[in-house]
C-alpha positions as CSV (number, residue, x, y, z in Angstrom):
1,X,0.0,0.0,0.0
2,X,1.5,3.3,-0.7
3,X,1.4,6.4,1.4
4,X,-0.4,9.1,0.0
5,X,1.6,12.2,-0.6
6,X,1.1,14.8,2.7
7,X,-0.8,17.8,1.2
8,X,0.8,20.9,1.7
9,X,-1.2,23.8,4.0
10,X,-1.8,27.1,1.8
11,X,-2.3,30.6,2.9
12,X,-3.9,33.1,1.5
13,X,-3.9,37.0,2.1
14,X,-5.5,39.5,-0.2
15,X,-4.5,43.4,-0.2
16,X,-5.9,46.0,-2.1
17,X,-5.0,49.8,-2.9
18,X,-7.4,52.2,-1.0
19,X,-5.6,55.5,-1.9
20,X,-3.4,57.4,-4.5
21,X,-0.3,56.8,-2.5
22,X,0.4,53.7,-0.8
23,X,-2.3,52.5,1.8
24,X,-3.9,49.3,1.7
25,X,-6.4,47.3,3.4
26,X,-5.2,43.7,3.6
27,X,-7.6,40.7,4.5
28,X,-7.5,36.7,5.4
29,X,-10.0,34.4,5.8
30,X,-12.7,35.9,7.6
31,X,-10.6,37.9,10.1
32,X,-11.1,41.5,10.5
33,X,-9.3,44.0,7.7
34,X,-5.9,45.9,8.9
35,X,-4.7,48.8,7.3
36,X,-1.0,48.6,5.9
37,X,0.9,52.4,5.2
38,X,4.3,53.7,4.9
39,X,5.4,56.9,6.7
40,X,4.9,60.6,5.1
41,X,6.2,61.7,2.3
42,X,5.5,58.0,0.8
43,X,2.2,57.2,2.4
44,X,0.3,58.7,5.0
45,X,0.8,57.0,8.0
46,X,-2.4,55.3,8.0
47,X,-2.1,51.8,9.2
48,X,1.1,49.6,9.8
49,X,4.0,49.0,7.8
50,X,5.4,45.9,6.3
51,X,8.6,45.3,8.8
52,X,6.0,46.5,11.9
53,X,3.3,43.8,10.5
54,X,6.5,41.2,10.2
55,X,7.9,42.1,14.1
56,X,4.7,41.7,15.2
57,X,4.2,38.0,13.0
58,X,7.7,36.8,14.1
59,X,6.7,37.9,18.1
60,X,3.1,36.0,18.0
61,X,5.1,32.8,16.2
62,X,7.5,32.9,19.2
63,X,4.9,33.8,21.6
64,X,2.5,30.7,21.0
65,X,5.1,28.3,20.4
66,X,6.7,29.2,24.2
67,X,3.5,28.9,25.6
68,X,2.8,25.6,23.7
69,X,5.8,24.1,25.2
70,X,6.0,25.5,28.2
71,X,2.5,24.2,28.9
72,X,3.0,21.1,27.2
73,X,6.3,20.7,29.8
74,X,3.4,21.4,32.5
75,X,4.5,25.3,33.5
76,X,1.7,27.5,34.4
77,X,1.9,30.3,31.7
78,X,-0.2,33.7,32.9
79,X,0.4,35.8,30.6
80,X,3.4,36.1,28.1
81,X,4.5,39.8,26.6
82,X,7.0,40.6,23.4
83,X,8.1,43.6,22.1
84,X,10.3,43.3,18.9
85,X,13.2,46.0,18.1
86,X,14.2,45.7,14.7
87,X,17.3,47.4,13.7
88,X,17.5,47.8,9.8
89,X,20.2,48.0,7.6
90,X,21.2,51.1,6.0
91,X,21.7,50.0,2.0
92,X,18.4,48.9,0.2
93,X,16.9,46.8,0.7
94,X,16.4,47.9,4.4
95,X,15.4,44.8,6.0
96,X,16.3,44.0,9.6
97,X,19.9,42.9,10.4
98,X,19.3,42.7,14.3
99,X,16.0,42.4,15.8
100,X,15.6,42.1,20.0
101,X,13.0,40.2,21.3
102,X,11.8,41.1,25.0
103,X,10.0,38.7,26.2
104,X,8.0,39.1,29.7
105,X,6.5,36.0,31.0
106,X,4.5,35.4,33.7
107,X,4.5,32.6,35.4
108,X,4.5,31.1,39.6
109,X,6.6,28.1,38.2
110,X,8.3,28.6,34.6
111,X,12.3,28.5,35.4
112,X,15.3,29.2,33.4
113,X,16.3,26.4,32.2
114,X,13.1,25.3,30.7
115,X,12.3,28.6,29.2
116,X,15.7,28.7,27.4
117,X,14.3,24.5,25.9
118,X,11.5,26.3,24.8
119,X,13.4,29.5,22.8
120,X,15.8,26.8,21.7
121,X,13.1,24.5,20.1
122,X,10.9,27.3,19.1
123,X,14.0,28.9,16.7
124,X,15.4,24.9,15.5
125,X,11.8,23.5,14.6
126,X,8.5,25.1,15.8
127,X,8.1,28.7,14.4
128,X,8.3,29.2,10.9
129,X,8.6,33.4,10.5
130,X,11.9,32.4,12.8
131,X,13.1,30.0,10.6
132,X,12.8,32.3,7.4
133,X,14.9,34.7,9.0
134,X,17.6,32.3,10.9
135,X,20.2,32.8,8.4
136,X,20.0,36.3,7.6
137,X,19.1,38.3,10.5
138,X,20.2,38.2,14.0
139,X,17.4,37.1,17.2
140,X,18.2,38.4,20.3
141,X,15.7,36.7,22.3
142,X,16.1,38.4,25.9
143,X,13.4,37.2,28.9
144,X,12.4,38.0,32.2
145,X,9.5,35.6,34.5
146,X,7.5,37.3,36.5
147,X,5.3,36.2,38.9
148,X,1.7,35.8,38.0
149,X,0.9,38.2,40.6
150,X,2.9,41.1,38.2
151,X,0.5,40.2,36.1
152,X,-2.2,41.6,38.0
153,X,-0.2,44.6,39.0
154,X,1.0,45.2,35.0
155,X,-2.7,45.1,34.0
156,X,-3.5,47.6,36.2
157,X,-0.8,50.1,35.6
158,X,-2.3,49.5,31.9
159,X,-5.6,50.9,32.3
């Protein structure tokens, strides 16, 4: 009997030109539209821009893979925060040659060693916008666990 050949998972994403300069309204799936922009004189600063939209992709692939695994290793994950700074080159194309991941997670139980396992196996085999980038950018995947009672405190500072 032979194995049937795996088929392979497509995305799709559709954008479209909303102005006479550069801003677009991009859509997938059923998921609510975002607006995508450039900075003045270009566009009009109406939305995100491509490298903002692909920090903020490579921080949410990070950011469910950790709490995947660190779940799946049975920590309690409470909350889990990333900001992205991407540092681009300065010959065109622009694209990032250093980007710093800081990485908050709260957690009563989540220790060192097993959050480093989880950044390890998240950048060798889990998250794909990591993967496309492993080679030609440098991660700088810094952390800090909190308590889950910061979380409480960091929520409220937030409103």
């Amino acid at each position: 009997m032979e194995d049937k050949p795996k088929t392979r998972q497509t995305l799709n994403t559709t954008i479209k030109l909303v102005n006479d300069k550069i801003h677009f309204i991009g859509k997938s799936k059923d998921n609510a539209p975002i607006s995508i922009d450039y900075s003045s004189p270009i566009g009009d600063d109406l939305g995100y821009t491509s490298l903002e939209l692909f920090l903020l992709s490579l921080s949410s692939c990070l950011g469910s893979s950790m709490a995947l695994l660190l779940r799946k290793m049975n920590y309690t994950v409470s909350g889990l925060e990333i900001q992205a700074l991407g540092i681009r080159r300065e010959q065109h194309p622009t694209s990032f040659e250093k980007i710093t991941l800081e990485i908050k997670l709260f957690s009563s139980d989540a220790t060192p060693p097993a959050v480093d396992k989880a950044l390890a196996l998240s950048e060798e085999s889990i998250c794909p916008v990591w993967a496309m980038i492993r080679n030609t950018v440098e991660v700088v995947p810094i952390y800090t666990i909190m308590k889950t009672e910061d979380l409480v405190k960091v929520n409220q500072e937030n409103r």
